[in-house]
DSSP file (Angstrom, degrees, kcal/mol; ACC not computed):
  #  RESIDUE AA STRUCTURE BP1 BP2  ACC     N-H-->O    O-->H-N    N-H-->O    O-->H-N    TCO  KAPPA ALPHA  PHI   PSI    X-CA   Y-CA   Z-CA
    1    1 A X              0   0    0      0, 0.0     2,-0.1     0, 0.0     0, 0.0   0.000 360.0 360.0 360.0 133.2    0.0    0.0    0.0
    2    2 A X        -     0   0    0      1,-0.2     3,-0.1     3,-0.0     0, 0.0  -0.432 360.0 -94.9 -72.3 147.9    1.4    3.6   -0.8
    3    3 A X        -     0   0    0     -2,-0.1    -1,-0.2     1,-0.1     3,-0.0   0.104  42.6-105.2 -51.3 146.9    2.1    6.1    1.6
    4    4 A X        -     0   0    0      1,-0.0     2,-0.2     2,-0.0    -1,-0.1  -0.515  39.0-120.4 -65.8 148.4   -0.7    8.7    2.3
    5    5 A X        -     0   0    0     -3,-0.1     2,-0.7     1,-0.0    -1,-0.0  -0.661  27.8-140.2 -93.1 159.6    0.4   12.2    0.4
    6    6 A X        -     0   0    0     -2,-0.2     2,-0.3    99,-0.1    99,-0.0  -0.910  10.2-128.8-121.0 138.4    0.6   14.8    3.1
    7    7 A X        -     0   0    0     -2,-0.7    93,-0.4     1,-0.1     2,-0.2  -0.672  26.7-110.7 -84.4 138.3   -0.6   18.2    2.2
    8    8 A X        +     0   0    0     -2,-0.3    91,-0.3     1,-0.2    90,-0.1  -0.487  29.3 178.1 -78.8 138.6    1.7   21.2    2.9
    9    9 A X        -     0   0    0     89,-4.2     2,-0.3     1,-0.4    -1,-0.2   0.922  68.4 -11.3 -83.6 -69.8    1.0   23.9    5.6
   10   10 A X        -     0   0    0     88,-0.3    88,-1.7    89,-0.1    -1,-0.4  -0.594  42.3-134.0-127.0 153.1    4.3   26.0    4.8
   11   11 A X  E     +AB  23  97A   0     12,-0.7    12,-4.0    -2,-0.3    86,-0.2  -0.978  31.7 170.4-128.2 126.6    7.7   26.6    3.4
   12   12 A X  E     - B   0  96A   0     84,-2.8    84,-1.7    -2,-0.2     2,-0.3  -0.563  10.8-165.6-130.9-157.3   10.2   28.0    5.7
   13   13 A X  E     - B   0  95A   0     -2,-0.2     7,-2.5    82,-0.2     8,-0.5  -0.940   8.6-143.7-175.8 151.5   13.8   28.4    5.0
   14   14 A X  E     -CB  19  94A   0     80,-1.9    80,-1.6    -2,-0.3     2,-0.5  -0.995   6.4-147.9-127.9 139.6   17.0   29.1    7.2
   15   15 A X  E >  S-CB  18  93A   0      3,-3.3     3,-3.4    -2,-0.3    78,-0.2  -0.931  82.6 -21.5-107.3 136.1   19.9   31.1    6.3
   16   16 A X  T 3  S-     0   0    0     76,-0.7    -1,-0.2    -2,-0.5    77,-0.1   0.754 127.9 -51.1 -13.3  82.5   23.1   29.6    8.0
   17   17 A X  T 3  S+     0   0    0     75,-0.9    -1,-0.3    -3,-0.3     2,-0.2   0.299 119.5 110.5  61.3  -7.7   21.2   28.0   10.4
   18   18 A X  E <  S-C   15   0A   0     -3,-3.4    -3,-3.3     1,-0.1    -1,-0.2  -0.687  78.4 -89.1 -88.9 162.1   19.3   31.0   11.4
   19   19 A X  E     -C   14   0A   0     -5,-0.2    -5,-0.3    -2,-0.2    -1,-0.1  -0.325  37.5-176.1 -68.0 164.4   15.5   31.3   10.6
   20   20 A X        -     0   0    0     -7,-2.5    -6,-0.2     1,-0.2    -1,-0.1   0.357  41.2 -95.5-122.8   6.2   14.7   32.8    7.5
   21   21 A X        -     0   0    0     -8,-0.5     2,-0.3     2,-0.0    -1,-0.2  -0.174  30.6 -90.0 104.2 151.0   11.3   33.1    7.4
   22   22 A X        -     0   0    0    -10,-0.2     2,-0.7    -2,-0.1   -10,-0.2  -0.695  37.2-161.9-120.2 162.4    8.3   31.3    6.1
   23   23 A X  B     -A   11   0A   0    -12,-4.0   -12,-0.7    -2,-0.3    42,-0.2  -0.924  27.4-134.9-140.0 158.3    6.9   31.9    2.6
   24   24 A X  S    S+     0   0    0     40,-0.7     2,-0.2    -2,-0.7    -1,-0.2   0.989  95.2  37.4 -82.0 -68.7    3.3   31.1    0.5
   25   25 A X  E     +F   64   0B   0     39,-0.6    39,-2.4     2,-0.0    -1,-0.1  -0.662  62.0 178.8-145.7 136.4    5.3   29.7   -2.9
   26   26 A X  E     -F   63   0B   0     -2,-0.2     2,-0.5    37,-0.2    37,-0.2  -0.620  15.8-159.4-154.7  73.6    8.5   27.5   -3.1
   27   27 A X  E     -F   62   0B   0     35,-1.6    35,-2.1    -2,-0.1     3,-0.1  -0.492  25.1-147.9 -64.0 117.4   10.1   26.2   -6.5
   28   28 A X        -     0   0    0     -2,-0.5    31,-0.1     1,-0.2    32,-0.0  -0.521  29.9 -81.4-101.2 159.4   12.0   23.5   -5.1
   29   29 A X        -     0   0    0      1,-0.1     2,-0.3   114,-0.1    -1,-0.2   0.012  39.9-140.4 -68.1 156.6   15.9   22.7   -7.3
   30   30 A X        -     0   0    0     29,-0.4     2,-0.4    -3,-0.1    29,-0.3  -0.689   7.3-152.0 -81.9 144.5   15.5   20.8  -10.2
   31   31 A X        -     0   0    0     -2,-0.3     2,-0.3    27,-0.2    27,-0.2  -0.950  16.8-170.0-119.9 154.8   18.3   18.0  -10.9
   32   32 A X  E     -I   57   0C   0     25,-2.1    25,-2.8    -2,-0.4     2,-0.2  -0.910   7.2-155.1-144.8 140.7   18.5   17.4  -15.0
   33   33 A X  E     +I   56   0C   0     -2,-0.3     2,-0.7    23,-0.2    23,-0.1  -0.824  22.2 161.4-119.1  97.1   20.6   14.4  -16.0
   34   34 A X  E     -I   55   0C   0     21,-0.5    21,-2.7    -2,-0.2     2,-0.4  -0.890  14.9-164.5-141.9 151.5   22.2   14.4  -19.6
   35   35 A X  E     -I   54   0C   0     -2,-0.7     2,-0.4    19,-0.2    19,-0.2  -0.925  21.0-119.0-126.5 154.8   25.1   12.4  -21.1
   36   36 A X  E     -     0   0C   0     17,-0.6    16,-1.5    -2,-0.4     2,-0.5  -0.906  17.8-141.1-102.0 139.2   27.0   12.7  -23.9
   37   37 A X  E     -I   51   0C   0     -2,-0.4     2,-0.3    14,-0.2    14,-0.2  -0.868  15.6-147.1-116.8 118.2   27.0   10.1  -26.3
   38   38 A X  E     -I   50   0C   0     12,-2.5    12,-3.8    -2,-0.5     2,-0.2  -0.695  22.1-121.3 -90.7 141.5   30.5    9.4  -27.9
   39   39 A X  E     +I   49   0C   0     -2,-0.3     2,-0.3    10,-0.2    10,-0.2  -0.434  44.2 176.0 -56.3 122.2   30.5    8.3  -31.3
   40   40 A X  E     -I   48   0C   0      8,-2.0     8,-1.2    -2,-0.2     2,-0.2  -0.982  22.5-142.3-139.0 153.3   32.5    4.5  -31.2
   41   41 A X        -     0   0    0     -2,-0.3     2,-0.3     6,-0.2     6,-0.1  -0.462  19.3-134.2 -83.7 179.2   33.1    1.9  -34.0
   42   42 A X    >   -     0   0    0     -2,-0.2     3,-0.8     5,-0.0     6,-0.1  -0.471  35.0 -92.3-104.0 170.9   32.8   -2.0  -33.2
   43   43 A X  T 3  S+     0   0    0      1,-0.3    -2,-0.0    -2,-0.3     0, 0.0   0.744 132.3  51.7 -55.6 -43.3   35.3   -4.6  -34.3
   44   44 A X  T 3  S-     0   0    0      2,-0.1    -1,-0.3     1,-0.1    -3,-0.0   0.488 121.2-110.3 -91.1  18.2   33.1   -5.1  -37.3
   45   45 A X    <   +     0   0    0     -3,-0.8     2,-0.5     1,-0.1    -2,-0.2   0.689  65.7 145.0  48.7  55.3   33.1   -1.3  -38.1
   46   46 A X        -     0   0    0      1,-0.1    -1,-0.1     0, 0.0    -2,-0.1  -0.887  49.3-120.6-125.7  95.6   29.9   -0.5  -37.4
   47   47 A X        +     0   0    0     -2,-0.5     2,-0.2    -6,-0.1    -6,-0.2   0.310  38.2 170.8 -18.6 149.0   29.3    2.9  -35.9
   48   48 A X  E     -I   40   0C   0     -8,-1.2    -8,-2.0    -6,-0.1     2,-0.5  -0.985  31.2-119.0-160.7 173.9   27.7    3.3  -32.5
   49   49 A X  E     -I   39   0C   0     -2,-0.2     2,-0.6   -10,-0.2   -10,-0.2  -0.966  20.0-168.8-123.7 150.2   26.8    5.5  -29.6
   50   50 A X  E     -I   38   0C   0    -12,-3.8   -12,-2.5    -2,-0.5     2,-0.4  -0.872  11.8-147.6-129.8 109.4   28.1    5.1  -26.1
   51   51 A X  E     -I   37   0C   0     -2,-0.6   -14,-0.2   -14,-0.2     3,-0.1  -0.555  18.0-160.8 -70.3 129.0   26.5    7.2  -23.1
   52   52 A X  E     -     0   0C   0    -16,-1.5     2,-0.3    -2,-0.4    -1,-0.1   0.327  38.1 -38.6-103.6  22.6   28.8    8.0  -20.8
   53   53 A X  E     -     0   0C   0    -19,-0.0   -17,-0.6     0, 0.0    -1,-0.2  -0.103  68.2-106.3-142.7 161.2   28.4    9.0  -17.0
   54   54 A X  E     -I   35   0C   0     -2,-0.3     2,-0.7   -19,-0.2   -19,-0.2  -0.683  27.7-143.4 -82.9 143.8   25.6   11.2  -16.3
   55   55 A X  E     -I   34   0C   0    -21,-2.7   -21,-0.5    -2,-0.2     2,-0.2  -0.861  13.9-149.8-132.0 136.8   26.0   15.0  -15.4
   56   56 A X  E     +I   33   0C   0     -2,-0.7     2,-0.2   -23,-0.1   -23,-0.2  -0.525  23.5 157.6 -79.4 144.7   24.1   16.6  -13.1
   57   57 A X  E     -I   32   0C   0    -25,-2.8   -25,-2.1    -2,-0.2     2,-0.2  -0.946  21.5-140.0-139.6 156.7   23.1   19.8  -12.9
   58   58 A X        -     0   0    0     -2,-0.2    81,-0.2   -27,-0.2   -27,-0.2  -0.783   9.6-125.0-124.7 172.3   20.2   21.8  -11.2
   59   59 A X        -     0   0    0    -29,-0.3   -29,-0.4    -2,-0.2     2,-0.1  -0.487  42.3 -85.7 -97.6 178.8   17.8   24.7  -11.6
   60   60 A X        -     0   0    0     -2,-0.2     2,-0.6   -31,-0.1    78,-0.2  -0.134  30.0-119.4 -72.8 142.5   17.3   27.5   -9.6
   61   61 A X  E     - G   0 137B   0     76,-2.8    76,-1.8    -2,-0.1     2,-0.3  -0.539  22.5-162.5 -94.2 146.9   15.1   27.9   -6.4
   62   62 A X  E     -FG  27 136B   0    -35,-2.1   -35,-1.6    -2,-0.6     2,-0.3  -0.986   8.9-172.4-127.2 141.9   12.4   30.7   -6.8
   63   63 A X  E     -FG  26 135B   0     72,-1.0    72,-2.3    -2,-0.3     2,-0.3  -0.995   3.6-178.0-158.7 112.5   10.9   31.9   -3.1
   64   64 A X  E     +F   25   0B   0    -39,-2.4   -40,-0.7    -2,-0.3   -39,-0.6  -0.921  11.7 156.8-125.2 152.6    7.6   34.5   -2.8
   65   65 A X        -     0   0    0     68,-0.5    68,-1.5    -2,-0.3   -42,-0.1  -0.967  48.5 -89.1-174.0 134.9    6.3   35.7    0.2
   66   66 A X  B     -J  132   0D   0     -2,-0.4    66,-0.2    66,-0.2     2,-0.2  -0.500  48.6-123.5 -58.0 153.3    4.2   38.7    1.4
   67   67 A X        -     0   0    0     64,-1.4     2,-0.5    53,-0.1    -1,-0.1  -0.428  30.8-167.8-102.7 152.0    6.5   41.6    2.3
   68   68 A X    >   -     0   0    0     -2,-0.2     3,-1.8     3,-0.1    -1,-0.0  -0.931  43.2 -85.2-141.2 176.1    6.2   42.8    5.7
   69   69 A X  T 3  S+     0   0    0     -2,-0.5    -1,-0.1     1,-0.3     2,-0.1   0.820 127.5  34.7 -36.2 -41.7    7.6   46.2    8.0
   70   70 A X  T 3  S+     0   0    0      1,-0.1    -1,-0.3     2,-0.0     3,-0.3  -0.425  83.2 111.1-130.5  41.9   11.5   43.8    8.7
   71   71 A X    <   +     0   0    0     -3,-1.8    -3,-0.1     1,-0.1    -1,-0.1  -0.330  34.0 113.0-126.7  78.3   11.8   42.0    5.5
   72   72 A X     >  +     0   0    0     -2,-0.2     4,-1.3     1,-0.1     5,-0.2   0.220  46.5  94.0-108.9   4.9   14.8   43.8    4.3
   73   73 A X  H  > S+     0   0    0     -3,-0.3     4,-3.1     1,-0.2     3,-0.5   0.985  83.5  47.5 -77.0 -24.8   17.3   40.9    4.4
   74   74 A X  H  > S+     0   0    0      1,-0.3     4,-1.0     2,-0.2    -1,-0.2   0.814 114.5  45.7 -91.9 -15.8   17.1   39.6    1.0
   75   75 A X  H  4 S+     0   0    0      2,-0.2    -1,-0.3     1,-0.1    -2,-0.2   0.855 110.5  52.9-100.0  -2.2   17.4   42.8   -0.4
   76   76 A X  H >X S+     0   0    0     -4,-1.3     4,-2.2    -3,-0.5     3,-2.1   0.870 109.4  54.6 -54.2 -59.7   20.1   43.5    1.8
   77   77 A X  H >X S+     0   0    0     -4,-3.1     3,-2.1     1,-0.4     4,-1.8   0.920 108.1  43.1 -56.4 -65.0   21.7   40.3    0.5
   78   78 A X  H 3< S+     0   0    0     -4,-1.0    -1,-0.4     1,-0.3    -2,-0.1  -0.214 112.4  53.3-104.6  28.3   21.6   40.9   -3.0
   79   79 A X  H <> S+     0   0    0     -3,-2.1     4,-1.8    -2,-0.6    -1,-0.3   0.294 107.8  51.7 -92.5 -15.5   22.9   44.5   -2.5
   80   80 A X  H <X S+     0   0    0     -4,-2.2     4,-3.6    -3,-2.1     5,-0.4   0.911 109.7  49.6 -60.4 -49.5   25.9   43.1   -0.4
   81   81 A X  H  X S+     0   0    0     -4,-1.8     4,-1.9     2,-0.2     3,-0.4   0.999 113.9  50.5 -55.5 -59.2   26.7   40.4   -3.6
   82   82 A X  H  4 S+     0   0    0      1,-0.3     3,-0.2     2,-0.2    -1,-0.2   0.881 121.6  30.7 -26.2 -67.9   26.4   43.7   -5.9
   83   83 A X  H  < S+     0   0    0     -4,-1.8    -1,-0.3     1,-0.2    -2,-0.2   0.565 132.3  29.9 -89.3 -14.1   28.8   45.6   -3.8
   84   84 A X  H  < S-     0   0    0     -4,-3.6     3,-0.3    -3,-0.4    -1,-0.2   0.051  94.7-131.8-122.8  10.4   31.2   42.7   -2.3
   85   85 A X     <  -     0   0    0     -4,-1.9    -1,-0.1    -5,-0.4    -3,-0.1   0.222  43.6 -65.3  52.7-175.3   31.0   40.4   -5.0
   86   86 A X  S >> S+     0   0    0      2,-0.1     3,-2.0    -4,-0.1     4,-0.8   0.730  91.4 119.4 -90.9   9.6   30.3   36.6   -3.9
   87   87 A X  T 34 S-     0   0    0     -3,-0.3    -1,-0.0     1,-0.3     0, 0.0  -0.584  98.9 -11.8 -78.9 122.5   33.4   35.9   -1.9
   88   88 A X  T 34 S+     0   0    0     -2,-0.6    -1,-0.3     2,-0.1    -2,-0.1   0.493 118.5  92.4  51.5  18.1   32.0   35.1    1.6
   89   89 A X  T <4  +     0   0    0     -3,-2.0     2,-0.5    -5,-0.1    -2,-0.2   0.277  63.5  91.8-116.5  27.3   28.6   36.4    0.8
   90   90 A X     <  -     0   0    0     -4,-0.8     2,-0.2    24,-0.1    24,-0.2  -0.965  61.8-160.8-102.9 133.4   27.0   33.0   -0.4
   91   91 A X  E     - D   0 113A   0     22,-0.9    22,-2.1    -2,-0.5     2,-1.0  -0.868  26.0-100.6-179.3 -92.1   25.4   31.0    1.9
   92   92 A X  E     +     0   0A   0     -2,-0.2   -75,-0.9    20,-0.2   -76,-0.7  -0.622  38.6 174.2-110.3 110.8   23.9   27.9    3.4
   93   93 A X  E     -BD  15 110A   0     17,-2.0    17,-3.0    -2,-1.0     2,-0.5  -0.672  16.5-169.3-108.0 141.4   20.3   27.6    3.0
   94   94 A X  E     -BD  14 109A   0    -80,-1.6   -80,-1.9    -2,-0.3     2,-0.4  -0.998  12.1-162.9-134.2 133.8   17.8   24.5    4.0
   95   95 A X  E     -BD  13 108A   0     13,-1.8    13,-4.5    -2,-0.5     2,-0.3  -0.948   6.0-160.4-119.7 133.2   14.1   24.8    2.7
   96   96 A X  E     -BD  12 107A   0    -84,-1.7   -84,-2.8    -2,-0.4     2,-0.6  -0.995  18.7-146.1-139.1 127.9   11.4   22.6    4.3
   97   97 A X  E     -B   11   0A   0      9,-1.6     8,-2.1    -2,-0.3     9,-0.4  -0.827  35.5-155.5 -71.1  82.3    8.5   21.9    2.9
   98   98 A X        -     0   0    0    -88,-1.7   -89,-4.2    -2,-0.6     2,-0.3  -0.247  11.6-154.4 -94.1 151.1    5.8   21.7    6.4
   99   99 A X    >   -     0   0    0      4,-0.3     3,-2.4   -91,-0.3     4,-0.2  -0.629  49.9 -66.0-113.0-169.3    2.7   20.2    7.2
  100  100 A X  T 3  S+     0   0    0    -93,-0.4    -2,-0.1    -2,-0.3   -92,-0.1   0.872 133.1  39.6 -20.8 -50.4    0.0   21.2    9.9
  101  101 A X  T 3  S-     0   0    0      1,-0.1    -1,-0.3     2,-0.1     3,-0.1   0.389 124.6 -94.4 -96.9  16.0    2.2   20.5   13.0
  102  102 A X  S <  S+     0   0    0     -3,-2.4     2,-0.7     1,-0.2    -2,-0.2   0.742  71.3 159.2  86.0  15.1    5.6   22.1   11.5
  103  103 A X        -     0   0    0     -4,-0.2    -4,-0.3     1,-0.0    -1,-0.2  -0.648  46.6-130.3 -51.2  90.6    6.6   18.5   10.4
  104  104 A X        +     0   0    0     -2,-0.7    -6,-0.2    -6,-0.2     3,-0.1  -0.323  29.4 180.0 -63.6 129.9    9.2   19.0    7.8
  105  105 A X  S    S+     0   0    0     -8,-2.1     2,-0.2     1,-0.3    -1,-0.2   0.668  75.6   0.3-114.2  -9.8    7.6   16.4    4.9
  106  106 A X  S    S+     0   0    0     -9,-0.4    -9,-1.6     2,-0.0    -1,-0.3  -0.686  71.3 176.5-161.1 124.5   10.7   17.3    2.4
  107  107 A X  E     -D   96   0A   0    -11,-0.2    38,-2.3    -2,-0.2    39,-1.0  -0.833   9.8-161.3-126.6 171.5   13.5   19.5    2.9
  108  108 A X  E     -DE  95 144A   0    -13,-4.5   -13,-1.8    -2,-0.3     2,-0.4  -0.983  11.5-141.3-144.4 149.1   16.5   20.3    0.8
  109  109 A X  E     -DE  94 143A   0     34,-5.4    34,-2.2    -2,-0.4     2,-0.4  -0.909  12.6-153.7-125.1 144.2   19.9   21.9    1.7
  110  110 A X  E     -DE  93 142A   0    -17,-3.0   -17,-2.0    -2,-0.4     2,-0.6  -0.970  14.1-142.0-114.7 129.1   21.7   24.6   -0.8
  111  111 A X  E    S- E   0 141A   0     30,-0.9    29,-1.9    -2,-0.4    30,-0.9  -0.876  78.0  -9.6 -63.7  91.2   25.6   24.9   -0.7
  112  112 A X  E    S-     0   0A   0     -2,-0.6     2,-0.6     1,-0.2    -1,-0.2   0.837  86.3-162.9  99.3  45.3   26.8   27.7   -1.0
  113  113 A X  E     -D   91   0A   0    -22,-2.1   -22,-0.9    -3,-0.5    26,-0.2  -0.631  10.2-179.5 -86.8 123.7   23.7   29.9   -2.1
  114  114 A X        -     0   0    0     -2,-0.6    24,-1.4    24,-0.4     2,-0.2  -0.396  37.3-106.4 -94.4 150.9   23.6   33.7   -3.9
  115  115 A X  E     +H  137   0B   0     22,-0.2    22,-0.2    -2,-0.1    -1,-0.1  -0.424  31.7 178.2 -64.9 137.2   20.8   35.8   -5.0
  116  116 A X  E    S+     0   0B   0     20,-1.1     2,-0.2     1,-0.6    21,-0.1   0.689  74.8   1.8-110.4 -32.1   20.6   35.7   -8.8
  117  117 A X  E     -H  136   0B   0     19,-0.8    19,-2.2     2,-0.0    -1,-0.6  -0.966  60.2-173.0-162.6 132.4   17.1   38.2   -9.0
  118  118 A X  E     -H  135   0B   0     -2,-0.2     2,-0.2    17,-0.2    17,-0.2  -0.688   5.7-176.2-143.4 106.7   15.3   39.8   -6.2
  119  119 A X  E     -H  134   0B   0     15,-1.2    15,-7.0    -2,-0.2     3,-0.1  -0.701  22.5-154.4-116.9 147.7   11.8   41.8   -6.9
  120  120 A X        -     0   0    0      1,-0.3    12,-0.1    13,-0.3   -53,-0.1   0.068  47.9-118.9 -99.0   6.9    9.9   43.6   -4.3
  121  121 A X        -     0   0    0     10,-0.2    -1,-0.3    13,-0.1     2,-0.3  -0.026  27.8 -91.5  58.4 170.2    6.6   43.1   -6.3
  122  122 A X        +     0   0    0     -3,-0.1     2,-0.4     2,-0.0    10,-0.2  -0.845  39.8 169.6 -84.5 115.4    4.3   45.9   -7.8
  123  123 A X        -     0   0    0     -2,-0.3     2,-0.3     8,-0.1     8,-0.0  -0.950  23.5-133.7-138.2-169.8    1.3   47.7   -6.3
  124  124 A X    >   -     0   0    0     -2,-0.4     3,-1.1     5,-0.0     2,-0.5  -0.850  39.2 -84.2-124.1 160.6   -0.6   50.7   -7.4
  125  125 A X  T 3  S+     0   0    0     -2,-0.3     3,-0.1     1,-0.2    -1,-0.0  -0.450 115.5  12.7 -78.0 143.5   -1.7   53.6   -5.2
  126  126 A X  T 3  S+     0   0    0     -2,-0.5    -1,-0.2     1,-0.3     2,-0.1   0.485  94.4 128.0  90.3 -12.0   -5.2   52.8   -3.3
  127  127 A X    <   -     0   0    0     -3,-1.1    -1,-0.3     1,-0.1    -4,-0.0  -0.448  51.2-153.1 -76.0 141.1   -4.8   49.2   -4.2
  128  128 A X        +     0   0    0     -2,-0.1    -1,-0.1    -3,-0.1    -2,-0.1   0.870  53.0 125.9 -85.3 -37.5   -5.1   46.8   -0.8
  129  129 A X        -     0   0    0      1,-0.1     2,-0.2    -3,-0.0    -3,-0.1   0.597  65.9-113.9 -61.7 175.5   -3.2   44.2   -2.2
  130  130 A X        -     0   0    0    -64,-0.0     2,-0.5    -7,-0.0    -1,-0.1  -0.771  34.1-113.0 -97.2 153.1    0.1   42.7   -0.2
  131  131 A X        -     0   0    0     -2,-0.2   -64,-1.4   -10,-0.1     2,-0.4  -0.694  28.0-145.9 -71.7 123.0    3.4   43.4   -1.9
  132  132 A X  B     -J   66   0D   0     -2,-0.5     2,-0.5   -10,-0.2   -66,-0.2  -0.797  10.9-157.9 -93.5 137.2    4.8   39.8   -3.1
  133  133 A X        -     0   0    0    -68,-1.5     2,-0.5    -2,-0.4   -68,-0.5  -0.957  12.1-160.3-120.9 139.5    9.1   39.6   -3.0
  134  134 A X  E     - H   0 119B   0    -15,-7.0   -15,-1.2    -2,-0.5     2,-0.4  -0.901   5.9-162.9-120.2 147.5   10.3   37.1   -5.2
  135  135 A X  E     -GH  63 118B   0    -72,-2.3   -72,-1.0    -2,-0.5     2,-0.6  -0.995  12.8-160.7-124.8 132.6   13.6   35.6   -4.8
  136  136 A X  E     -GH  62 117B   0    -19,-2.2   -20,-1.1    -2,-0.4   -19,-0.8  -0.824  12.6-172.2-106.5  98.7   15.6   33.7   -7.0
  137  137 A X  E     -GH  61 115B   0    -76,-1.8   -76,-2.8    -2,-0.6   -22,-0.2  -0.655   5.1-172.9 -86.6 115.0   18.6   31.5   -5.4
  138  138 A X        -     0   0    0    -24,-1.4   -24,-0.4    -2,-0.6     2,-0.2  -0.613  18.3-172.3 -98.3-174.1   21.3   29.6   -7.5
  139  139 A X        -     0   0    0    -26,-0.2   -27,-0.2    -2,-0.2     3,-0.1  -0.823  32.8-128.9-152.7-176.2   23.5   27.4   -5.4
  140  140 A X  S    S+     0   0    0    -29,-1.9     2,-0.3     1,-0.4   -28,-0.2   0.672  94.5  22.0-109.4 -32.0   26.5   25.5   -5.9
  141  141 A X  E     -E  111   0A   0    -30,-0.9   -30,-0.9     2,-0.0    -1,-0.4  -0.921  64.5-164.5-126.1 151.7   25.3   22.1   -4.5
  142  142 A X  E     +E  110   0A   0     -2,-0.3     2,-0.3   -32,-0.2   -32,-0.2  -0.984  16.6 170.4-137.7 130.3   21.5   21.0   -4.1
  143  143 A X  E     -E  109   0A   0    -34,-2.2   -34,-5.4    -2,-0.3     2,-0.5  -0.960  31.7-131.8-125.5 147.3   20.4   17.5   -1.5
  144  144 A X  E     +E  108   0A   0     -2,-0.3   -36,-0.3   -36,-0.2    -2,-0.0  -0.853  26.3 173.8 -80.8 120.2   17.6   16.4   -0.5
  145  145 A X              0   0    0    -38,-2.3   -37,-0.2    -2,-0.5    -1,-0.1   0.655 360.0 360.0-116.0   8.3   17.6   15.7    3.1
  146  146 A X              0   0    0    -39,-1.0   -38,-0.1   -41,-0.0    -1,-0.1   0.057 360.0 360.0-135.4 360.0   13.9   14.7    4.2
């Protein structure tokens, strides 16, 4: 019998090991898998293709959340990378994916992660609406650890 799916409460995130806040929308990394296939003859001289190791690579994590009065670090962050380039301003981020009771049901830890893109959202004057801040993180390394 398969496990029951568990439906998500939250996404929260920690920035080297402190919280980071919990957020409505959470594109979790991608891994994509491709090989290159060398061109080989046989004995009898008969073209062929031969895959050879897979190489991973992954996409980028995208992170939205309503903005509130104290949520200046990530545009803090990504004006530090601007101005200090990425030496000792990358880094180590875990996103957990939560149910009801705070129950991490998948998390994933990023090595060594930078801001790539950071938008404050759009509103209009007179408009209620919440200001959305989207983030975009590339990393160096992506696991899964739950």
């Amino acid at each position: 019998m398969a496990d029951p799916v568990t439906p998500i409460a939250f996404t929260k995130i920690s920035i080297d090991q402190e919280a980071g806040g919990v957020f409505t929308s959470v594109t979790f990394p991608t891994m994509n898998l491709t090989s290159q296939p060398l061109d080989v003859f046989t004995q009898d001289g008969k073209g062929e293709k031969l895959h050879t190791n897979a190489i991973l690579t992954y996409g980028d994590v995208t992170l939205t959340r309503g903005i509130t009065a104290n949520s200046k670090y990530f545009s803090d962050w990504a004006t530090d990378l601007a101005q200090k380039g990425m030496e000792g301003n990358t880094k180590q981020v875990t996103i957990s994916a939560c149910d009801n009771n705070g129950t991490d049901v998948m998390a994933w830890s990023l090595t060594d992660a930078f801001i790539k893109s950071y938008s404050p959202g759009q509103t209009s004057a007179g408009d209620s609406s919440i200001l959305m801040e989207t983030i975009v993180l590339g990393f160096k390394e992506a696991s899964r650890t739950t």
